[in-house]
N, C-alpha and C positions, 0 to 999 in steps of 0.2 A: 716860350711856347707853352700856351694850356696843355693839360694832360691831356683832355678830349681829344685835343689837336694832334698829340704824339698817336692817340689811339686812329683817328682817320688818317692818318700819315703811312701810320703803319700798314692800314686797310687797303690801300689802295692798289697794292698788286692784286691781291685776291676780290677785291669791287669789279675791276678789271675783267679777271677771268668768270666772274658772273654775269656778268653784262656781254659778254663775247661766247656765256652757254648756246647749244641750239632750240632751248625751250625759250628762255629769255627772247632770244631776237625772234624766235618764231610768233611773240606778243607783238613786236613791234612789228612784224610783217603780217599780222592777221592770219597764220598759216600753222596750224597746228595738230596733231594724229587726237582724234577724239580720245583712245586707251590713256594719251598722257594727261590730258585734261582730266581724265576722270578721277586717275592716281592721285595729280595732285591736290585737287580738292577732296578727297577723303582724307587723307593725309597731313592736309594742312587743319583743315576738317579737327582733326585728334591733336597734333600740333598747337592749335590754338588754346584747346583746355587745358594743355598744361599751361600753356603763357599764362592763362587766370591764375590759376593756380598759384604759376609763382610771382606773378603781381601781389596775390593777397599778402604772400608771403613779404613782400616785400612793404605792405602796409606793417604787418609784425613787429618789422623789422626799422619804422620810421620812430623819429622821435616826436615830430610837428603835424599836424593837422594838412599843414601846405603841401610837404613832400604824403602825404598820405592821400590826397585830393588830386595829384597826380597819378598815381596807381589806380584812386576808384576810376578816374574818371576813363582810362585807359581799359579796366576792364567793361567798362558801361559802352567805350570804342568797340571793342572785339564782339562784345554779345548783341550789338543793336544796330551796327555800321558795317562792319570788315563781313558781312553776310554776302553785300551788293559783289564784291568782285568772284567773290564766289556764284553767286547766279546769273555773271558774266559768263564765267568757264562751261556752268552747266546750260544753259543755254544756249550756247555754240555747239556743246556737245549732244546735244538732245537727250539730255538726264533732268528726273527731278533730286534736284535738293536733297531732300530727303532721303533717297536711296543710298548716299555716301555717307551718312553720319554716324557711322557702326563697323567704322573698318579698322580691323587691326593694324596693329605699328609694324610698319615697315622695320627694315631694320636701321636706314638711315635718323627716321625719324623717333624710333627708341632712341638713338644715343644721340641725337639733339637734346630731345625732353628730360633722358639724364644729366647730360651735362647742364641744364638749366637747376636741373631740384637738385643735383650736389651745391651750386652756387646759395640755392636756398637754404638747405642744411646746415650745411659746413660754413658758409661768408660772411660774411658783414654785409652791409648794404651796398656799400659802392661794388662789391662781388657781384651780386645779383642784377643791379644794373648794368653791370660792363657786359656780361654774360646775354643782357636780350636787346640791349642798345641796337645791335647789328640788324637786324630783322627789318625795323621800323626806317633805320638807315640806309639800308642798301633796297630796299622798295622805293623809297623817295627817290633815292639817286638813279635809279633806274628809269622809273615814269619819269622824271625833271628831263635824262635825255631823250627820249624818245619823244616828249612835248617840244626839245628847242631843235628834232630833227622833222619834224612835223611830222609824226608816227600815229598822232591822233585825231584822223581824219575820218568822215563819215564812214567811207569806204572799210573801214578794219575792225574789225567783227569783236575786237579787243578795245573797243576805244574806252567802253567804260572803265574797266581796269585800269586804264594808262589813265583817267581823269580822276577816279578815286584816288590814287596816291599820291599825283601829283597836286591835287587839289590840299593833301595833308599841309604843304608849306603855306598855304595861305588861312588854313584855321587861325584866329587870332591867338586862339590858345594852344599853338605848336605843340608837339611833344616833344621833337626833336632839342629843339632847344633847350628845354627843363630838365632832359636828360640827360647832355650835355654838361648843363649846368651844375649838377648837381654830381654827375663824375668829378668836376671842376674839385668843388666844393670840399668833399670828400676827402680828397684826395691829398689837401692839405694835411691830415692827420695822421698819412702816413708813410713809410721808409720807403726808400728806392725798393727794396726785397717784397715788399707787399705789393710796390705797384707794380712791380716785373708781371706776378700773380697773372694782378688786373689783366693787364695786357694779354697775357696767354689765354684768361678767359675771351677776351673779347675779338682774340683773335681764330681760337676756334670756336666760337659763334660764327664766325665770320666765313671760314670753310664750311662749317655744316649747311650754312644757306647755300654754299655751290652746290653740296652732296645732296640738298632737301631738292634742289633743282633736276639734279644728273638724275637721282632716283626716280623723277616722277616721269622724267624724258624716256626712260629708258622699265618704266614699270619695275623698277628692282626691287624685290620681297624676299623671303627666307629662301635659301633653296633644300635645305634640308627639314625644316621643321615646318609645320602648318601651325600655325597659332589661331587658335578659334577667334573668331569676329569678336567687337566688344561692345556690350551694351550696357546704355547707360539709363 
């Protein structure tokens, strides 16, 4: 068995408990409280800059052009593409765009975006990759079933969303696969103790995407400190 393999293997209870969230199925049933939409795109919104961030990081951190053409091409995804399922949510919700792009970190989504830029500090590459692998994964896995339960029908007010990510597997130039790949790859160079690591990373990525969920469902923010808005 690949290690990627050992890594979705392992995924699979908590893929499970994301996809059985009440934000989640409320995508696939077109039925969702505007407050949580709004949540989560400001949030993902702030979310995503750091994803840049430690993509670049992870250019740094390549040694070939190829694995570095991956990363560009992935932040050139988020700052030019991954916009549309965002002006899905606002759209349904009757917000502009724009008004979400200056929100403070939750507190969920602080310690997502730590746990991302420790992986970039402190790891090696294949760290950094195990650590945002999940993201990209359990989107795809999500849309894939909600297209083969026929979830993306005119009628659902969400259907862009559900074709934006499910449309990712038919890009000729997948990501999923390369990042895959390249865990694969890696991962030859090192001890059972480094890839345990791996796995821990990837697998709390793998909960924070429930918690990046449950928070936006449920508006969850500081309850004792107010953190000023952030602007960029």
């Amino acid at each position: 068995m690949k290690f990627s393999e050992e890594l979705v293997a392992a995924g699979q209870p908590i893929l499970h408990e994301i996809y059985q969230h009440p934000f989640v199925q409320g995508i696939g049933n077109g039925d969702l409280p505007k407050e949580a939409l709004t949540f989560y795109v400001g949030q993902d919104y702030n979310y995503l800059n750091a994803f840049i961030k430690v993509y670049a990081a992870a250019i740094q951190k390549s040694e070939t052009r190829t694995d570095m053409a991956i990363f560009a091409k992935q932040i050139d995804f988020i700052l030019n593409s991954e916009i549309h399922p965002h002006h899905n949510f606002c759209n349904v919700a009757g917000v502009k765009y724009e008004s979400l792009q200056h929100e403070a970190q939750a507190p969920g989504t602080y310690l997502y975006n730590e746990h991302m830029y420790r992986a970039a500090r402190t790891g090696d590459l294949i760290d950094i990759v195990a650590a945002m692998t999940p993201c990209p994964w359990t989107y795809l896995e999500i849309a894939n079933r909600f297209v083969n339960q026929g979830k993306n029908t005119d009628d659902n007010v969400f259907k862009p969303w559900i074709d934006f990510y499910a449309n990712m597997e038919n890009d000729d130039d997948s990501i999923l696969p390369q990042l895959f790949a390249l865990i694969d790859r890696e991962a030859e160079h090192y001890d059972q103790h480094h890839l345990d690591i791996v796995k821990e990373e990837f697998l709390k990525s793998c909960e924070l995407e429930w918690e990046f969920w449950d928070q936006a469902y449920h508006q969850r923010s500081w309850h004792f400190v107010k953190p000023m808005k952030q602007y960029r």
